[in-house]
DRENBA-422273 format. One record per residue: x, z negated, y negated of N, C-alpha, C in turn; residue number from 1. Coordinates in nm, 2 decimals. Each point is the difference from the previous one (the first is absolute). Example, Ala and Ser with C-alpha at 12.3 -4.5 7.8 and 13.67 -1.06 7.14 Angstrom:
<rs>
1.32:-0.78:0.57:-0.09:0.00:-0.12:0.09:0.00:-0.12:1
-0.04:0.07:-0.11:0.09:0.00:-0.11:-0.08:-0.08:-0.11:2
</rs>
This chain:
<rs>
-1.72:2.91:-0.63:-0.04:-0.07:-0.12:-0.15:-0.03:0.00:1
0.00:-0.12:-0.06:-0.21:-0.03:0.06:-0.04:0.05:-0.16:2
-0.13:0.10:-0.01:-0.05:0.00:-0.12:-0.07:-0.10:-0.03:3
0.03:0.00:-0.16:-0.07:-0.10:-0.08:-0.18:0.01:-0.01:4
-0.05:-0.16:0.05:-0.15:-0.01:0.01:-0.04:-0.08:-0.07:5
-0.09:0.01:-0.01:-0.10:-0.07:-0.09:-0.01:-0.12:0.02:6
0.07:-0.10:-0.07:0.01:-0.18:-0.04:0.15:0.00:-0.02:7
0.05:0.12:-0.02:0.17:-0.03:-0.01:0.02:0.04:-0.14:8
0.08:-0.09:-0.03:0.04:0.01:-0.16:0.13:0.05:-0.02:9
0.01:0.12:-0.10:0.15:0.02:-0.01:0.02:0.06:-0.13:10
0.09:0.04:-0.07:0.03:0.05:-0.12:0.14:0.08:-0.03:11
-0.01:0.13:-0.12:0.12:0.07:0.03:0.05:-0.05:-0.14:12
0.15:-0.03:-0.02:0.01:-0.06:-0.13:0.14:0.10:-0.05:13
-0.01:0.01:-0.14:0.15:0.06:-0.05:0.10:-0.06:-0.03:14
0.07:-0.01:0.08:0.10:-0.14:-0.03:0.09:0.08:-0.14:15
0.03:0.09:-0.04:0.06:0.03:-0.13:0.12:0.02:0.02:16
0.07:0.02:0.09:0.15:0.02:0.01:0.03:0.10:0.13:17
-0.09:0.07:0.03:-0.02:0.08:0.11:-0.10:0.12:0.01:18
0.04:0.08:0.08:-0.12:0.12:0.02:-0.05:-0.04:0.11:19
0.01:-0.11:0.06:-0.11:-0.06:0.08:-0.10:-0.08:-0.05:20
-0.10:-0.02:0.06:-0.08:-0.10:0.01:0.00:-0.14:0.11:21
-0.05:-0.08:-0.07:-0.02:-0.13:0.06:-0.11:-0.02:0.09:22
-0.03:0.03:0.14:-0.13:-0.06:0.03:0.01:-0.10:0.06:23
-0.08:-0.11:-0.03:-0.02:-0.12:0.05:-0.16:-0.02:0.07:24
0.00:-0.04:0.11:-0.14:0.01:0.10:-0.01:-0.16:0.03:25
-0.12:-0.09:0.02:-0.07:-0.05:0.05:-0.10:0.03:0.14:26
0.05:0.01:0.16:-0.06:0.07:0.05:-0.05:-0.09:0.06:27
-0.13:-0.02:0.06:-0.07:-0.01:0.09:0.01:-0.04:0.11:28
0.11:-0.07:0.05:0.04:0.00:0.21:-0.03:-0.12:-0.01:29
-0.02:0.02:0.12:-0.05:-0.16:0.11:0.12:0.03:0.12:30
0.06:-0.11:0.00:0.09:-0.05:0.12:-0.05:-0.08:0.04:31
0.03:0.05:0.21:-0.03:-0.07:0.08:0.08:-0.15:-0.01:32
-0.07:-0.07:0.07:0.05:-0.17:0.04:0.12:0.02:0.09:33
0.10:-0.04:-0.01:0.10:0.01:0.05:0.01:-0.07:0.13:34
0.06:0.10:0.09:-0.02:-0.09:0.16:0.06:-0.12:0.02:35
-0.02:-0.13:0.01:0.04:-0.12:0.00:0.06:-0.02:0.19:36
0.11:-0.14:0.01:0.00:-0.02:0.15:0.03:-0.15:-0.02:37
-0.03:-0.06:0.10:0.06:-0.12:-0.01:0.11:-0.06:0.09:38
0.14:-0.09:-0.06:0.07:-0.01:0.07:0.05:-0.15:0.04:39
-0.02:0.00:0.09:0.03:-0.15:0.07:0.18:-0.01:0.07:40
0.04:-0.15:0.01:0.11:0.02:0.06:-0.01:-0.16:0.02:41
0.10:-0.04:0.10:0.03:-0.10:0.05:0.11:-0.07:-0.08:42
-0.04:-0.17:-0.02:0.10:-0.07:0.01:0.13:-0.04:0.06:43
0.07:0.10:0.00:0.12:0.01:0.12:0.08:-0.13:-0.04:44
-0.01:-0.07:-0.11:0.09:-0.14:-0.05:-0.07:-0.13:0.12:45
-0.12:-0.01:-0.01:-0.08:-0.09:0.11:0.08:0.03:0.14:46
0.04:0.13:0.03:0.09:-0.06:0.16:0.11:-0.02:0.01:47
0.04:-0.12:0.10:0.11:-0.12:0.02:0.10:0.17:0.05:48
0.11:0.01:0.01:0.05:0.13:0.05:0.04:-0.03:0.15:49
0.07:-0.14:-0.01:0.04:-0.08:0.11:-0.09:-0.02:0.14:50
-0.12:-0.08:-0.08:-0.14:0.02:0.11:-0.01:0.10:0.08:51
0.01:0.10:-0.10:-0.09:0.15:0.03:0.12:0.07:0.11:52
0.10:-0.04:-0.03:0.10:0.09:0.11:-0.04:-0.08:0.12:53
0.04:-0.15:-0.01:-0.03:-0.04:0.13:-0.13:0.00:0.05:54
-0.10:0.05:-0.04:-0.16:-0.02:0.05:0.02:0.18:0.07:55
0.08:0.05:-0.06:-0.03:0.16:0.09:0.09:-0.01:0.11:56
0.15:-0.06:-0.03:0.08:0.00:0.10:-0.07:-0.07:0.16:57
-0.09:-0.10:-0.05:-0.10:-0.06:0.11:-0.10:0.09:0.07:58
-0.02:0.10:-0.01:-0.13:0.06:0.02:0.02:0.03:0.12:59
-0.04:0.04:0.09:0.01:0.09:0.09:0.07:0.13:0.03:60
-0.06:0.03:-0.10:0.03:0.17:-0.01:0.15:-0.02:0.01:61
0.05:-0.09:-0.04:0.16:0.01:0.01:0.09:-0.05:0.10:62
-0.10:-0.06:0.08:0.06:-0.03:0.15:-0.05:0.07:0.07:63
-0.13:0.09:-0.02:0.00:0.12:0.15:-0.09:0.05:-0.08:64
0.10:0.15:-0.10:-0.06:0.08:-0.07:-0.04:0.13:0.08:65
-0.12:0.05:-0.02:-0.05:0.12:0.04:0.09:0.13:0.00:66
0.01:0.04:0.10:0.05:0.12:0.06:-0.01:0.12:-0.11:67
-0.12:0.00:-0.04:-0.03:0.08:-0.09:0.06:-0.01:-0.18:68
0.03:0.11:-0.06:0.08:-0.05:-0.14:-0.15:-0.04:-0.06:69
-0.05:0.11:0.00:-0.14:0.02:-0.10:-0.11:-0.16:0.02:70
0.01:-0.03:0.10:-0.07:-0.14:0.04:0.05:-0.12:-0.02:71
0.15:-0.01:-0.01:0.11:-0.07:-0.07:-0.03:-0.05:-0.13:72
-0.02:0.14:-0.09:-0.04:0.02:-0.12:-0.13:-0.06:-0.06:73
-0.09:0.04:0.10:-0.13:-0.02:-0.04:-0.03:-0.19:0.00:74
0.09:-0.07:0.10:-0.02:-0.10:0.04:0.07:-0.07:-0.14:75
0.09:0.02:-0.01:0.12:-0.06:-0.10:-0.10:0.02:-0.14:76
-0.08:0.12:-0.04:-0.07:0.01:-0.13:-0.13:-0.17:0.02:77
-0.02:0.08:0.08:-0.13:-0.11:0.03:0.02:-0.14:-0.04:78
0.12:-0.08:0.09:0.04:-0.10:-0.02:0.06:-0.04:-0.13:79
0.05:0.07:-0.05:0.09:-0.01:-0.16:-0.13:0.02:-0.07:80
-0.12:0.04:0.05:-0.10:0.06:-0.14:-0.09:-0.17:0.03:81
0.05:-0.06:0.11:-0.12:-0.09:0.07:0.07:-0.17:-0.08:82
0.15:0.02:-0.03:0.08:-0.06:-0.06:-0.03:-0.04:-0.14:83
-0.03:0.15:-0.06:0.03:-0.01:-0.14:-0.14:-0.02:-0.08:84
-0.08:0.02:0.09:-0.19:0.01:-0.07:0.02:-0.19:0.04:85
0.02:-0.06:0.07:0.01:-0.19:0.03:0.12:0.01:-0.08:86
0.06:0.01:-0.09:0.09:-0.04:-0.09:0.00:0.01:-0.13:87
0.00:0.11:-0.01:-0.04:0.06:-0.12:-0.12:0.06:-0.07:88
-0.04:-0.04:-0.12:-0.14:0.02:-0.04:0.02:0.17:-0.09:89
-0.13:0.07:0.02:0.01:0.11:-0.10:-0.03:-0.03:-0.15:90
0.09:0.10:-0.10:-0.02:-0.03:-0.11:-0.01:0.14:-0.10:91
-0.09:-0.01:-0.11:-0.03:0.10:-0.08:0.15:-0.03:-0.12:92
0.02:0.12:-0.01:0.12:0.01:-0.14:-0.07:-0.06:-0.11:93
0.08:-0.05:-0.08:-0.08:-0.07:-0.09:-0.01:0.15:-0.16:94
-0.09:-0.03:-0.04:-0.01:0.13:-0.09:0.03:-0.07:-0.17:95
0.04:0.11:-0.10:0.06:-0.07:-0.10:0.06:-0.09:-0.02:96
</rs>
């Protein structure tokens, strides 16, 4: 329990129907600023779905894909991320 300091206002009152008392306090805190983040996301409505299959089905990677899974992977992010940044614009949520 934090004791009561000096600039805090409070009061004990008899509310009349009880062997208790009423205290009511006015205290003193400062709260921190709340941590904020910002979130972006893509226009996923801006891509043709049709396009987009056939522009990967074209690539390379799919006629003589890497031996490796993990390089497979890496390649396929790249290209889909290389796809969707020339397609699609970023956008802020709209607020209220």
């Amino acid at each position: 329990m934090r004791p009561v300091e000096p600039g805090d206002r409070y009061s004990v009152d008899d509310v009349g129907i009880s062997d208790h008392e009423l205290v009511s306090a006015d205290l003193n805190l400062h709260r921190p600023a709340p941590n904020t983040r910002r979130i972006t996301y893509r226009n996923i409505k801006a891509v043709n779905p049709v396009k987009f299959t056939e522009l990967i089905g074209a690539e390379k990677m799919y006629a003589s894909p890497p031996a490796d899974v993990d390089a497979f992977a890496d390649e396929l992010d790249a290209y889909v991320t290389r796809l969707m940044d020339s397609w699609t614009c970023w956008h802020l949520p709209e607020l209220g």
